[in-house]
C-alpha positions as CSV (number, residue, x, y, z in Angstrom):
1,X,0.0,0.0,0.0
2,X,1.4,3.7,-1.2
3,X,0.4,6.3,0.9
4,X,-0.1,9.8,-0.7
5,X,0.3,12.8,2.2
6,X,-0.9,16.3,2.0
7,X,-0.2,18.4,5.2
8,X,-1.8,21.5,5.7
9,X,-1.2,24.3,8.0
10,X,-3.0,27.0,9.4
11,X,-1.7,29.8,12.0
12,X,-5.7,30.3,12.8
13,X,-6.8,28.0,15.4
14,X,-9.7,25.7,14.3
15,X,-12.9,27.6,14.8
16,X,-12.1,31.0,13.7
17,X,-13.1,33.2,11.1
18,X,-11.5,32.1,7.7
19,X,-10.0,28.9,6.0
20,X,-9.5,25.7,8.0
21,X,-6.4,23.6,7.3
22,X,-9.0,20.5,6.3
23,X,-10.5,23.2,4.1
24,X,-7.9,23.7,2.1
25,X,-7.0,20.8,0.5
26,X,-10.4,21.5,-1.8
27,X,-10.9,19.4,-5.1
28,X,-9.1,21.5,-7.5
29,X,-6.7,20.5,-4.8
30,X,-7.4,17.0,-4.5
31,X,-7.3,16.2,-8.4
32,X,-3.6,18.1,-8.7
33,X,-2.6,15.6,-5.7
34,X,-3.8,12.6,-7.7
35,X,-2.6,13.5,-10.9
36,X,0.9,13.7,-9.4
37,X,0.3,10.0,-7.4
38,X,-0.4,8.5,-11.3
39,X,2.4,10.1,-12.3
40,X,4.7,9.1,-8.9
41,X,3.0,5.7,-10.0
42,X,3.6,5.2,-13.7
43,X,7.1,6.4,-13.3
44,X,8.2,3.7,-10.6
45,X,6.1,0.5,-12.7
46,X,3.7,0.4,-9.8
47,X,0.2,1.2,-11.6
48,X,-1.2,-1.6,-10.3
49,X,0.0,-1.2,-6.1
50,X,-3.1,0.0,-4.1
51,X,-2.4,2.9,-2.9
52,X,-4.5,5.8,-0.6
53,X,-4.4,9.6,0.4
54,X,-4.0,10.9,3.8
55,X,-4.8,14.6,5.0
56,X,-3.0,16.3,8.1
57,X,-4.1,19.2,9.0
58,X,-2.8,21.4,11.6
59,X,-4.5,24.6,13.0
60,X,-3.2,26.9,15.5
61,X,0.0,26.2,14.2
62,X,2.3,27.8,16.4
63,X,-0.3,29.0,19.1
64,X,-1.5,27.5,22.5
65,X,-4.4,26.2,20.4
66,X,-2.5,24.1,17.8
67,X,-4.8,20.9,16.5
68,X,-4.0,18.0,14.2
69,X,-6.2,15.9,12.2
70,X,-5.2,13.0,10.5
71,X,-7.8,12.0,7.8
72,X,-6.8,8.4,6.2
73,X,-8.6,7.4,3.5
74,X,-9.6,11.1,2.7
75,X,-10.6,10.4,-0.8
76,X,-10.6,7.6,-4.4
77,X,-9.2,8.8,-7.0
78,X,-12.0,8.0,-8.7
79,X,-14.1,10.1,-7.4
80,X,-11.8,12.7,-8.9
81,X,-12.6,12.6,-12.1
């Protein structure tokens, strides 16, 4: 299994007025992340290997308030498209 990673961080605690870390990883986002997994993929002959995406995302980065949440299985890549 080949784990795809996008970590986010936000100086705004969780909560606050404007964009969340989770937020940001939107599906414009989402599809430019599994574009560059296919490509990671074809490159290294491993097309066929399962493989997943996995969101961190940190608010309050930096502050008293700082949260992290790990999302695993955050989205297919089929649903991208």
């Amino acid at each position: 299994m080949i784990g795809f990673v996008e970590v986010k961080a936000r100086r705004r605690p969780a909560g606050e007025a404007g964009t969340s870390a989770i937020d940001a990883v939107h599906p414009r986002k989402r599809r430019r992340i599994a574009a560059m997994a296919l490509d990671y993929l074809a490159v290294t002959r491993q097309l066929e290997a399962p493989c997943r995406f996995i969101v961190v995302a940190i608010d309050g980065l930096g502050t008293g308030k700082q949260t992290v949440t790990v999302i695993e299985n955050a989205w297919e890549s089929d649903d991208l498209y």
